[in-house]
SEPA-98722 format. One record per residue (C-alpha): residue in one letter; z, x, y. Coordinates in steps of 0.25 Angstrom, whole numbers, padded with zeros to 4 digits, always signed. Layout:
AZXY;...
This chain:
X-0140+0199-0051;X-0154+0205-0050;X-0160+0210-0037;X-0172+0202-0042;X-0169+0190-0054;X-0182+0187-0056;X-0185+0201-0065;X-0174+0194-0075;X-0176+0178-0073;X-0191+0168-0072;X-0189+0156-0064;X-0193+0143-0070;X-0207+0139-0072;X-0209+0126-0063;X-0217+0113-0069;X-0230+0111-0062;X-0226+0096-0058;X-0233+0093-0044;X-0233+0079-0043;X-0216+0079-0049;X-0211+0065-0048;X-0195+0065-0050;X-0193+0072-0034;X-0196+0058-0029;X-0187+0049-0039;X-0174+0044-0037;X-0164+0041-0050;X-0159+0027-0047;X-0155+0025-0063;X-0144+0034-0072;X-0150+0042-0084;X-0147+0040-0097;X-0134+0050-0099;X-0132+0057-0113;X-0118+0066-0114;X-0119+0078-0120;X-0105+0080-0118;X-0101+0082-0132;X-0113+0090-0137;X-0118+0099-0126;X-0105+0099-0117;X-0097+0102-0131;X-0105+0112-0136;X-0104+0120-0122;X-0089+0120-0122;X-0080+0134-0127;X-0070+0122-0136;X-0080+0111-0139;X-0074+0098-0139;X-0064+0092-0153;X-0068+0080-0160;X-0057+0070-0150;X-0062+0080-0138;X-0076+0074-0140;X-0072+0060-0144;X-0065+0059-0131;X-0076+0064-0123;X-0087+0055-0130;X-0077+0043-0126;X-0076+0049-0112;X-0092+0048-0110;X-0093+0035-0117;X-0082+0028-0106;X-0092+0034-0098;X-0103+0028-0101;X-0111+0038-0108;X-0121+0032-0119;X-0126+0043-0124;X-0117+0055-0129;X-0121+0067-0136;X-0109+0068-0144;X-0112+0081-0153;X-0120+0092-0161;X-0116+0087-0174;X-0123+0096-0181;X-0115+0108-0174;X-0102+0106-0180;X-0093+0098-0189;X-0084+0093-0175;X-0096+0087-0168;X-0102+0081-0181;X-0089+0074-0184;X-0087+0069-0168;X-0101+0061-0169;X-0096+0055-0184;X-0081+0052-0176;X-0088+0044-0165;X-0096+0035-0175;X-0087+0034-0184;X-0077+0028-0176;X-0085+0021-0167;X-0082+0028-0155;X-0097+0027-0151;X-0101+0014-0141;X-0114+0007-0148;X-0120+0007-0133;X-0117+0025-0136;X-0127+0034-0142;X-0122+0046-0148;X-0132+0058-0147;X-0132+0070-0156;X-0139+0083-0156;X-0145+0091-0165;X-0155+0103-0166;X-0169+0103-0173;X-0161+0105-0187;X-0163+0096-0198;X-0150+0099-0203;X-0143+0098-0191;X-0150+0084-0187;X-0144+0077-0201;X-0132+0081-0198;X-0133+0076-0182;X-0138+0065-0188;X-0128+0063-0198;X-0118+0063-0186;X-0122+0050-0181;X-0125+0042-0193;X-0119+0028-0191;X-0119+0030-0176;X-0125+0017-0169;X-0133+0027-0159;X-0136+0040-0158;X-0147+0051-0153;X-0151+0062-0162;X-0153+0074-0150;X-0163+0084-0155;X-0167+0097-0149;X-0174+0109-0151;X-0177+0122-0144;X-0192+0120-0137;X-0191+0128-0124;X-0199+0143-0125;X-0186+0153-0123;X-0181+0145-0136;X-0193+0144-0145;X-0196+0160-0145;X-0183+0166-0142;X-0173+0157-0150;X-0181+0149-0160;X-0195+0156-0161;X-0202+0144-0163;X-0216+0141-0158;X-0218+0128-0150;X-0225+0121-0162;X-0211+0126-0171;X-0203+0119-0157;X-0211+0106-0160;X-0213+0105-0175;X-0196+0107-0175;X-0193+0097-0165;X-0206+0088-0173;X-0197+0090-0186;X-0183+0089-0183;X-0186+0075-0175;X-0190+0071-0188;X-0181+0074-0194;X-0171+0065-0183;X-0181+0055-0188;X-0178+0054-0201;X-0164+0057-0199;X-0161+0046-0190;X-0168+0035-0197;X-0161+0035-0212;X-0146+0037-0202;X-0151+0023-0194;X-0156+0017-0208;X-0141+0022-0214;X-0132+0021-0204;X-0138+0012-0191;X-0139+0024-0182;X-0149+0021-0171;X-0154+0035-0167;X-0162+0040-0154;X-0169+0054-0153;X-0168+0065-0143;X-0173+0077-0143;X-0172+0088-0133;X-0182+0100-0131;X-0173+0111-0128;X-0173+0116-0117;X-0183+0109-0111;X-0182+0114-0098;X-0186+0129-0103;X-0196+0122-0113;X-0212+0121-0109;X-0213+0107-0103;X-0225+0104-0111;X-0220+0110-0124;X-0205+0100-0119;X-0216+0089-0121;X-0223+0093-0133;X-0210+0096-0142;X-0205+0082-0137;X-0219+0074-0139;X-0219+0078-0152;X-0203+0075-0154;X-0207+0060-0149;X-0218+0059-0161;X-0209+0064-0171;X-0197+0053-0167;X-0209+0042-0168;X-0199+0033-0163;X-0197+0035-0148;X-0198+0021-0141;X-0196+0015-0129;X-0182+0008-0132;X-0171+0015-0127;X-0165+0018-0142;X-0181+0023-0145;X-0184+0033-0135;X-0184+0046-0138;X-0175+0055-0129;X-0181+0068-0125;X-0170+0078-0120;X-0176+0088-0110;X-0163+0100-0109;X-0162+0108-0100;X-0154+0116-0107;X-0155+0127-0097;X-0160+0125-0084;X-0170+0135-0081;X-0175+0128-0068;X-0171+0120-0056;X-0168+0106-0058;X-0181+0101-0052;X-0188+0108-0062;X-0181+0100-0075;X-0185+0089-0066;X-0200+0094-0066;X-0200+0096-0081;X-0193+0083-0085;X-0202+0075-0077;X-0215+0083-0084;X-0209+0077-0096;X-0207+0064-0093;X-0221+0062-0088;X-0226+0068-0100;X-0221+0065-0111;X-0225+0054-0119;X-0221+0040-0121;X-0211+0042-0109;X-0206+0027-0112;X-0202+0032-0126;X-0193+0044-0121;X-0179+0046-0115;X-0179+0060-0107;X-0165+0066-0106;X-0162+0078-0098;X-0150+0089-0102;X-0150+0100-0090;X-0140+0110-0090;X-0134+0116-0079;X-0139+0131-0078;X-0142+0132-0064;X-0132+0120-0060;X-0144+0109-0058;X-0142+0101-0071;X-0137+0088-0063;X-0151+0090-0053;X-0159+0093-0063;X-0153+0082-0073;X-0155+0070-0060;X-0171+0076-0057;X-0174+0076-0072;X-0171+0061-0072;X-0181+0059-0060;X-0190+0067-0068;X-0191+0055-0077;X-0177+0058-0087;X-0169+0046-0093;X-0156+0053-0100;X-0147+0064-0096;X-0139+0074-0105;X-0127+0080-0100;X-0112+0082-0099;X-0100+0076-0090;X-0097+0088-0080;X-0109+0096-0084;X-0102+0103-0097;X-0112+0109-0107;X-0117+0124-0111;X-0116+0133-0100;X-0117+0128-0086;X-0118+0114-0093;X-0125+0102-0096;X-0129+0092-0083;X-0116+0083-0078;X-0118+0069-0081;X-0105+0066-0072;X-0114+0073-0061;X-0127+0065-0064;X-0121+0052-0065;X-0113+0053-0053;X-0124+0058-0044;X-0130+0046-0048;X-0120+0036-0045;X-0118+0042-0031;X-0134+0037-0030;X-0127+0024-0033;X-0132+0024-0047;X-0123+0021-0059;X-0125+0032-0069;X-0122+0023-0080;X-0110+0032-0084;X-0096+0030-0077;X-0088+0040-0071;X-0079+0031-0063;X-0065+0039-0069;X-0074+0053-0069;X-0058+0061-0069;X-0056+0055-0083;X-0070+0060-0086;X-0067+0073-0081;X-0054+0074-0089;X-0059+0072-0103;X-0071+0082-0100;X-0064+0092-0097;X-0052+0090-0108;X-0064+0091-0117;X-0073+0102-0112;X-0059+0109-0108;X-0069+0113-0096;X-0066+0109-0081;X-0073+0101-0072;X-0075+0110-0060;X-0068+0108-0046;X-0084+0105-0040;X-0090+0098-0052;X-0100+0085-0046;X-0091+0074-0045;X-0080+0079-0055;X-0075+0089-0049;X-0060+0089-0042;X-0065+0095-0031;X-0078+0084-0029;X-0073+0075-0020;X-0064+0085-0012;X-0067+0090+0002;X-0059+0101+0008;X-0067+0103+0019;X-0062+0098+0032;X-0076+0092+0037;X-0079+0089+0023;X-0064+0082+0022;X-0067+0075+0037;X-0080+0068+0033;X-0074+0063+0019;X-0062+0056+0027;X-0072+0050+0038;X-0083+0046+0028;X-0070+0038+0020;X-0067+0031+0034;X-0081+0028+0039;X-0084+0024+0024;X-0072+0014+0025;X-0078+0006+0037;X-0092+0007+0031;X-0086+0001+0018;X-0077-0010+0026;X-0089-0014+0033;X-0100-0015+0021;X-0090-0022+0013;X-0088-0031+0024;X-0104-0035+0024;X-0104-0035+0008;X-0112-0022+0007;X-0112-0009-0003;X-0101+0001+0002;X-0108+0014+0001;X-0100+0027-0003;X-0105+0036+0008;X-0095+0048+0010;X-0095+0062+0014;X-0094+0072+0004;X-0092+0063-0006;X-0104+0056-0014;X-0098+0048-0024;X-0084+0041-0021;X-0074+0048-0029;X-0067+0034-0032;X-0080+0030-0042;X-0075+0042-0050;X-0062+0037-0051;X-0057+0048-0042;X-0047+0047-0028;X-0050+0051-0015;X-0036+0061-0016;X-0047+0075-0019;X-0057+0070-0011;X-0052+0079+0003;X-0042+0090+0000;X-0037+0100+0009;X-0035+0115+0012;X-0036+0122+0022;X-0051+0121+0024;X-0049+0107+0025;X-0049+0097+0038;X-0041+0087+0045;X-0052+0075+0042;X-0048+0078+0026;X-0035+0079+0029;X-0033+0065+0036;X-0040+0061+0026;X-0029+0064+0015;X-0018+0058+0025;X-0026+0045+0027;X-0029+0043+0012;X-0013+0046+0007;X-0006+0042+0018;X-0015+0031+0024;X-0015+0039+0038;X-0027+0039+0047;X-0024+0050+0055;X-0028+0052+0070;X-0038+0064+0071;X-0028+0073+0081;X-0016+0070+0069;X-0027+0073+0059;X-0031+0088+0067;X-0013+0089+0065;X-0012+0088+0053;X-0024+0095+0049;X-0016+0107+0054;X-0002+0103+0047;X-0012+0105+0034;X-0019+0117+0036;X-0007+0124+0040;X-0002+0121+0027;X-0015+0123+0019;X-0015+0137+0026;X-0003+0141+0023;X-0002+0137+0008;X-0017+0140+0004;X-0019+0129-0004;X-0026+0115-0005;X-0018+0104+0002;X-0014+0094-0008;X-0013+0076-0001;X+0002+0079-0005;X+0001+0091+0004;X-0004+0084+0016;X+0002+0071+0014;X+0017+0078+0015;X+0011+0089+0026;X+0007+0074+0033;X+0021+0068+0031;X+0028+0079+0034;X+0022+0082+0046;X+0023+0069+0052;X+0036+0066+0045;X+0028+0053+0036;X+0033+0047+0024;X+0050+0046+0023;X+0062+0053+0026;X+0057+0066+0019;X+0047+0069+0030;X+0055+0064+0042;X+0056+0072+0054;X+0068+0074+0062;X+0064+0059+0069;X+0063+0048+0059;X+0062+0033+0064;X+0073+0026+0058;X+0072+0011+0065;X+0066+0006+0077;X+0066-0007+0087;X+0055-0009+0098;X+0058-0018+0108;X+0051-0021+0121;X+0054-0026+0135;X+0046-0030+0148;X+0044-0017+0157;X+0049-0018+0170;X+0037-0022+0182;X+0025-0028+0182;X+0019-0038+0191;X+0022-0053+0191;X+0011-0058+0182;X+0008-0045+0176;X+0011-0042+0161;X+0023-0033+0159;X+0022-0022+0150;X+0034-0020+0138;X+0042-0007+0137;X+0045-0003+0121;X+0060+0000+0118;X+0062+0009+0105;X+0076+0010+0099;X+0075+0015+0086;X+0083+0024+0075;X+0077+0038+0074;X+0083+0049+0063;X+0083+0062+0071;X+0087+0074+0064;X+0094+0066+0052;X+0102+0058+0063;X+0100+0042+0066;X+0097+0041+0082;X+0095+0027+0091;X+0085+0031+0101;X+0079+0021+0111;X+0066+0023+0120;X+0055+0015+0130;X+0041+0016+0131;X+0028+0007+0131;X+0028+0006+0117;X+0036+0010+0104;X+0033+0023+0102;X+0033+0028+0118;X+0048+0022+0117;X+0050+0030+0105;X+0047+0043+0112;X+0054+0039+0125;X+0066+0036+0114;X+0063+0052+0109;X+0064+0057+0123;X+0074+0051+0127;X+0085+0053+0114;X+0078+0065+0110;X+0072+0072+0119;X+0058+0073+0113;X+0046+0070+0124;X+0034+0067+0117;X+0023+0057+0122;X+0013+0051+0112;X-0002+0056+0114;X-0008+0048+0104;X-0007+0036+0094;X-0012+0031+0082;X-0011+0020+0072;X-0015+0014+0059;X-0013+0005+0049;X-0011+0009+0032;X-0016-0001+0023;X-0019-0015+0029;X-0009-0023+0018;X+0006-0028+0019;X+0011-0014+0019;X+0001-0009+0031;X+0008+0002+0038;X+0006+0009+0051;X+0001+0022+0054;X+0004+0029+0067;X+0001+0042+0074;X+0004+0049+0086;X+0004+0062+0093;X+0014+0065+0105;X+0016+0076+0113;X+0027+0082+0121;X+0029+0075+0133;X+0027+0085+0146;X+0030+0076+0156;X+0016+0077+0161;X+0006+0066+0156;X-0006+0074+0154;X+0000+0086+0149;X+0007+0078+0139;X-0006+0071+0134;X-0013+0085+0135;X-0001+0092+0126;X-0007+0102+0116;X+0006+0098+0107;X+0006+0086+0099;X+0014+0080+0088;X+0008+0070+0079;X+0016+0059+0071;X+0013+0048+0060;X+0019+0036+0056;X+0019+0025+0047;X+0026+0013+0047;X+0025-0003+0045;X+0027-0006+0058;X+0017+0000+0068;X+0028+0002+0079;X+0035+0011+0068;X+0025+0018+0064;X+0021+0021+0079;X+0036+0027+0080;X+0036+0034+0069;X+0024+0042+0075;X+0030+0047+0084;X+0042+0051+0079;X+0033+0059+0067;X+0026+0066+0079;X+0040+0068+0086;X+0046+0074+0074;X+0035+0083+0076;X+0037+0087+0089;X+0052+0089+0089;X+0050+0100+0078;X+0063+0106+0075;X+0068+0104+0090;X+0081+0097+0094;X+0085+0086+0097;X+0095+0081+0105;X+0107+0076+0097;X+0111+0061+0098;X+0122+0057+0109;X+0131+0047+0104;X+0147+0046+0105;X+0155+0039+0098;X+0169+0037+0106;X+0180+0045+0104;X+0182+0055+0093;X+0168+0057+0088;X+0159+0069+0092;X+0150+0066+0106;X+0138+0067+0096;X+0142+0056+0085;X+0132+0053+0074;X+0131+0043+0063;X+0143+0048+0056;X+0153+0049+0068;X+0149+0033+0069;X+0152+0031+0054;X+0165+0037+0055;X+0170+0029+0069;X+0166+0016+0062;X+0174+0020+0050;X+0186+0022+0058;X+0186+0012+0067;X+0183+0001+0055;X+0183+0010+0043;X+0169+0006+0037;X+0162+0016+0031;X+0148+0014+0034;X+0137+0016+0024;X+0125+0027+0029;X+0114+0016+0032;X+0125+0007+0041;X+0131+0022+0047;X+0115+0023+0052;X+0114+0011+0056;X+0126+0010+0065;X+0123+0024+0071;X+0109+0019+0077;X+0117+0006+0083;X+0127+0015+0088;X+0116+0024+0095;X+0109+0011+0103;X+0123+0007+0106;X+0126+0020+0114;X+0114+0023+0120;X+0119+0015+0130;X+0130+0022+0135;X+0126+0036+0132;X+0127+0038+0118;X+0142+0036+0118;X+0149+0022+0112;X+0166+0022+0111;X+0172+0019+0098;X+0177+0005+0101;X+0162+0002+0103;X+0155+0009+0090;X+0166+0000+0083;X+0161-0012+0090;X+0147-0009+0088;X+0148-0008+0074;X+0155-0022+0072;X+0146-0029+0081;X+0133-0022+0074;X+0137-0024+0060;X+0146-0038+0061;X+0158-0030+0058;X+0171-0038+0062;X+0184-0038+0056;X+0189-0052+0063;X+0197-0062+0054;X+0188-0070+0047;X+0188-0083+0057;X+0183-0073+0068;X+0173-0066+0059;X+0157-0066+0064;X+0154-0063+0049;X+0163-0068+0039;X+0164-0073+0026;X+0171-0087+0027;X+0172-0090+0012;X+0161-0089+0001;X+0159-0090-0013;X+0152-0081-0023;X+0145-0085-0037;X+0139-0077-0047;X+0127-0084-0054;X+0128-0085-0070;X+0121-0070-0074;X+0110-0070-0064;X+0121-0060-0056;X+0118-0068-0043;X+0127-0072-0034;X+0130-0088-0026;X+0136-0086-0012;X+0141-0096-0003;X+0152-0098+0009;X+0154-0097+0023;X+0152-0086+0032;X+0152-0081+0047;X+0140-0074+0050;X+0141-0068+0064;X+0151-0080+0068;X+0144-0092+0063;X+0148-0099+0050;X+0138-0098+0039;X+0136-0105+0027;X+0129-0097+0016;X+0126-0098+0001;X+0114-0090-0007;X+0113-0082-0019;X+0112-0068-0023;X+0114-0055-0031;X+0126-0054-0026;X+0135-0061-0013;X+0128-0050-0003;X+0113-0054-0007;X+0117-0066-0008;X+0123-0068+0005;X+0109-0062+0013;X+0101-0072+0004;X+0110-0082+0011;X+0108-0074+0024;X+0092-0076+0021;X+0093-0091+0021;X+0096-0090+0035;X+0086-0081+0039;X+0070-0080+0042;X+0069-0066+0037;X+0078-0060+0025;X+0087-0051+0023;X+0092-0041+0012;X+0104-0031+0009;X+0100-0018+0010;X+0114-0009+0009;X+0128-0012+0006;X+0141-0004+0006;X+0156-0007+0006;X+0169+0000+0003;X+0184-0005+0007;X+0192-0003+0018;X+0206-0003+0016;X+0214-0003+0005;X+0225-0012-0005;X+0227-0026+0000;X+0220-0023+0015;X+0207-0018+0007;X+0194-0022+0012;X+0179-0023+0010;X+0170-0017+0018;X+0154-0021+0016;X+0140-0014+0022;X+0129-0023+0022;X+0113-0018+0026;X+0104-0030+0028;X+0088-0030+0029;X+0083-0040+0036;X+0068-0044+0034;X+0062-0054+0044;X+0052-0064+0041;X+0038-0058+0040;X+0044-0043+0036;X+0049-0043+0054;X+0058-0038+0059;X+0067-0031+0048;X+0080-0024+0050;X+0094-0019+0043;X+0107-0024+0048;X+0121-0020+0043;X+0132-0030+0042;X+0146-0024+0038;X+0160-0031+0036;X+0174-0030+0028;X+0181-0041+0021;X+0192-0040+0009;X+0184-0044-0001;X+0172-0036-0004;X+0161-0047-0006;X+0165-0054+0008;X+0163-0041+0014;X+0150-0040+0010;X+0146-0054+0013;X+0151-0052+0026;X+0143-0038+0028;X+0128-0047+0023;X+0132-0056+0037;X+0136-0048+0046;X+0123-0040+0044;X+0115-0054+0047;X+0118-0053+0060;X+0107-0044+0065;X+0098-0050+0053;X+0099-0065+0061;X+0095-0061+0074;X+0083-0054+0066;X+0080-0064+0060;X+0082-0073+0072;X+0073-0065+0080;X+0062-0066+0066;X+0063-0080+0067;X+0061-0079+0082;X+0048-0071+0081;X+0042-0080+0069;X+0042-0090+0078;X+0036-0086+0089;X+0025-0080+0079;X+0023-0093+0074;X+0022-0101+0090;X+0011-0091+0092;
């Protein structure tokens, strides 16, 4: 670069306008648009555009609402000649559509231009000539009186040429004519070339179809945009017969102010502007209509021209420019409506919430809700786009953006101290990998982390089941209300191993830690809680968030820890969510440490650690069933609550005995029975497949009658359970082998029931299990042995309805 540019360059003359009008108008009203998409924005590409490239693009602008497209040079080659003919004569054009076409000051060349639209119901003949100084001596060496006698002539000449092509084929035709390039043309000499261009039309009225559009290029800008805005309003004011004129403006994008200069030429006094979607067109290229438009609609303007799906827009644009829309590009862009900032990332999430309220409340009151967002002028959802791009982060980003993407893919509101957390949990994996950070990325980092979202992001504590139960703590004077302890006795998988553990406190999850400490050995205390709801419909979950810390004994030391272990949990129920909080955070505090390993005994012969499978196998000795995996589970936990009692020990004589009284198992002849099949029939139903059941039973000692239909005796059997019942029931496993063998051969039948209460509450699984010689008695016999826990659930749902309904 020069040490002084201005030996090499002039600056731009300024117009001596004093008393300028457009700095103190507002532009409340869209402009008319013209496309020059398929002549200007072809003409500057490396491939112009084939015949189906453009019939595409012209179907493109018209969905968008474009009513004036200039669709070609026709004179320039046979391909754009025969695209003008294509859309007439197949009727691609709408009647409300003109088609504009450009031509040269050539009489040849404005036949054939003419010629092109011939039969079209509208069109506008665009003529131009060169009038500005640098072009009249170095490139056409023609006076100014040769500049206006050719624009005189050849306007003429459109005359003529237009009116035998309306008298033979209908077309109705308007003019424009564009002083090239005004902006580097005289302004007095801009106004005499077009004054007597005017005269020679003759026909310039002030019905829309009858004005004379005057085109004022700047076909290089050679000056600020407030400077076009100077010379276009100098035009305006005088020209003559203003009523009678339509001023269009075409800026080019030279110095990069083509969209200023385009929106202060229209309060300079314009009506119409030329231009290209995405600001194609010969070197920096034409102004962006896409641009203009939408700076108007974020004035709460409607431009008149629709760019509510603008991704599909952008696709064809660039499929037929084979140029790309850059990254930054006003409104278009990929990158628009991302903030990768932290502060940036923090104000967009808390201007989404504070805009929610404001929106809640002016809806409430019936009034207009404002978009009024940080960073983000327009909505993105008015251009058909998501909120997914609109924070991304890496490692310059910030916790606020990062809640933001949790809170808007997994419906969490995170508490700002679990926010600062996590933020770390990213930008150590965004340090380390040097890369963007994709919603997968932080989603699973967020689920792995805090062990969210199925068995594949467990840690080594999972909640398996859980029962709270309360009672009246001791003390209390007479009078004086008693406060209620919590009892937890849940089911936890620890290290891939099912384990009973039981624990006090005042609430759920204060019992659920004093059942970690005292089973596991892990002392942690809870610092601080959180809740939330997702959604506000039938399937509304709860949200739950705390933060423990080690416990070291010493009250405010504890609450002053520097270490802390945050956890999540989600579930239907808000006491479950609560718990599996905390076991999210103690899975994080644990880390890889041990554990100590579960104490039970099973009599004699059997390791003094015996797990779910040593109980399997004493079962199958002692009565030689062979348990399915669910029922080997489930058994295990009962054995565990049975034992805690004594130590974690329980002989064999009383595993055996725990089992038949659990599942209903008794082999007593059939008069003795507490579940038997008396006698009972089975009828299959024509070809529906269903099945007819009816007979006698003993359901825990009490002789029943049943009868009910289903697919098969089993489900039919529960449907003659549900008749008895205030809540429902369904199978949900069954298994069976035989024991024995020859004449002594028998059936053995696993049965898992669900049971639903009325209202959803409560629901549990029970298991009922029995033998018999033949197979379909068996499992008969299996569906009512598992009602036994199923009635007093459902005695205890009836019980609780009722109460319900006194108050």
């Amino acid at each position: 670069m020069l040490a002084d540019p201005s030996i090499r360059y002039q600056p731009y003359t300024p117009l001596n306008l004093p008393d300028r009008q457009w700095p103190g108008k507002v532009n409340r009203a869209p402009p008319i648009w013209l496309s020059t998409d398929l002549r200007d924005g072809n003409q500057a590409l490396a491939n112009p555009m084939t015949i189906p490239q453009k019939m595409v693009f012209f179907e493109t602008l018209v969905k968008c609402g474009f009513k004036e497209i200039e669709v070609a040079y026709p004179a320039a080659s046979d391909t754009d000649f025969n695209f003008v003919r294509m859309l007439i004569e197949e009727n691609r054009v709408p009647d409300d559509v003109w088609l504009q076409v450009l031509t040269p000051a050539r009489e040849d060349l404005i036949k054939r231009t003419v010629e092109s639209v011939a039969g079209a119901k509208r069109a506008i003949i665009h003529m131009y000539n060169a009038t500005c100084c640098l072009f009249r001596t170095v490139v056409f060496h023609n006076s100014k009186e040769e500049t206006v006698n050719l624009a005189v002539k050849h306007t003429e000449i459109v005359r003529k040429l237009t009116d035998e092509c309306t008298a033979k084929h209908g077309t109705q035709f308007r003019y424009e004519y564009s002083p090239e390039t005004f902006s580097q043309t005289e302004p007095e000499f801009a106004l005499e070339v077009c004054e007597a261009v005017k005269k020679a039309w003759g026909r310039a009225g002030p019905a829309f179809e009858d004005r004379i559009i005057f085109n004022l290029p700047a076909t290089v800008e050679i000056g600020p945009p407030n400077h076009y805005a100077d010379l276009v309003e100098h035009f305006c004011r005088h020209i003559s017969e203003r009523e009678k004129i339509y001023i269009s403006l075409h800026p080019h994008n030279d110095r990069g102010t083509s969209t200023a200069a385009a929106e202060l030429g229209q309060l300079a006094g314009a009506d119409r502007v030329e231009g290209c979607l995405f600001g194609n067109g010969e070197r920096t290229g034409n102004v962006d209509l896409v641009n203009l438009a939408l700076n108007l609609y974020t004035q709460g303007v409607h431009p008149k021209v629709d760019f509510s799906d603008i991704q599909a827009v952008i696709d064809v644009v660039t499929a037929c420019n084979d140029l790309p829309v850059h990254p930054r590009h006003p409104y278009a862009g990929e990158l628009v409506f991302t903030a990768f900032s932290g502060s940036h990332q923090d104000a967009i999430k808390k201007g989404f919430e504070a805009q929610r309220e404001r929106h809640a409340k002016a809806r409430a009151q019936g009034e207009r809700e404002y978009w009024d967002m940080p960073y983000l002028p327009i909505d993105p959802a008015d251009l058909g786009c998501t909120y997914e791009a609109v924070i991304r982060v890496n490692a310059q980003s910030g916790k606020g953006g990062i809640a933001y993407l949790v809170q808007q893919h997994l419906g969490l509101d995170m508490p700002r101290k679990l926010q600062i957390a996590f933020y770390q949990v990213i930008q150590e994996i965004a340090d380390r990998e040097a890369r963007e950070m994709t919603v997968e990325d932080i989603t699973t980092a967020f689920r792995k982390t805090y062990h969210l979202g199925g068995s594949v992001y467990e840690g080594r504590l999972a909640l398996r089941s859980f029962r709270i139960s309360a009672e009246s703590a001791p003390g209390g004077a007479e009078g004086e209300a008693v406060d209620e302890r919590r009892q937890f006795d849940g089911t936890i998988l620890v290290d891939g191993q099912l384990r009973v553990i039981r624990g006090d406190g005042n609430g759920p999850l204060s019992a659920l830690l004093d059942a970690l400490r005292t089973h596991l050995q892990v002392d942690l205390c809870l610092r601080e809680y959180s809740e939330h709801t997702i959604s506000q419909d039938a399937s509304a979950k709860a949200a739950s968030f705390v933060e423990l810390v080690w416990n070291s004994g010493d009250v405010k030391g504890t609450r002053a820890a520097a270490e802390s272990f945050w956890g999540v949990g989600i579930d239907p129920d808000i006491a479950g969510s609560g718990l599996r909080a905390v076991l999210s955070a103690a899975n994080n505090a644990i880390a890889d440490r041990a554990l100590p390993e579960l104490k039970l005994s099973v009599g004699a012969g059997f390791s003094a650690a015996s797990g779910q499978a040593d109980v399997a196998t004493a079962i199958l000795n002692a009565l030689r069933l062979e348990l399915p995996r669910r029922l080997q589970a489930a058994f295990f936990e009962e054995v565990q609550r049975a034992a805690a009692g004594s130590g974690g020990e329980i002989s064999y004589d009383a595993l055996v005995g725990l089992f038949r009284e659990t599942y209903g198992y008794y082999e007593e002849e059939e008069g003795d029975a507490r579940f038997a099949v008396k006698s009972f029939k089975l009828e299959h139903l024509n070809a529906s497949g269903r099945a007819k059941l009816s007979g006698e039973f003993i359901i825990n000692g009490k002789p029943v009658s049943l009868a009910a239909e289903g697919n098969g005796p089993l489900s039919a059997a529960v449907e003659a359970v549900n008749r008895g019942l205030d809540g429902r029931v369904s199978i949900r496993e069954y298994a069976e082998h035989s024991i024995g063998e020859g004449s002594e051969v028998k059936a053995a039948s696993y049965v898992e029931v669900a049971y639903e209460g009325p209202g959803g509450s409560p629901k549990l699984t029970t298991w009922g299990v029995a033998i018999d010689s033949d197979i379909t008695a068996s499992g008969l016999k299996a569906v009512l042995a598992a009602t036994k826990a199923v009635e007093h659930a459902d005695e205890a749902a009836r019980k609780a309805a009722a109460q319900v309904a006194q108050q």
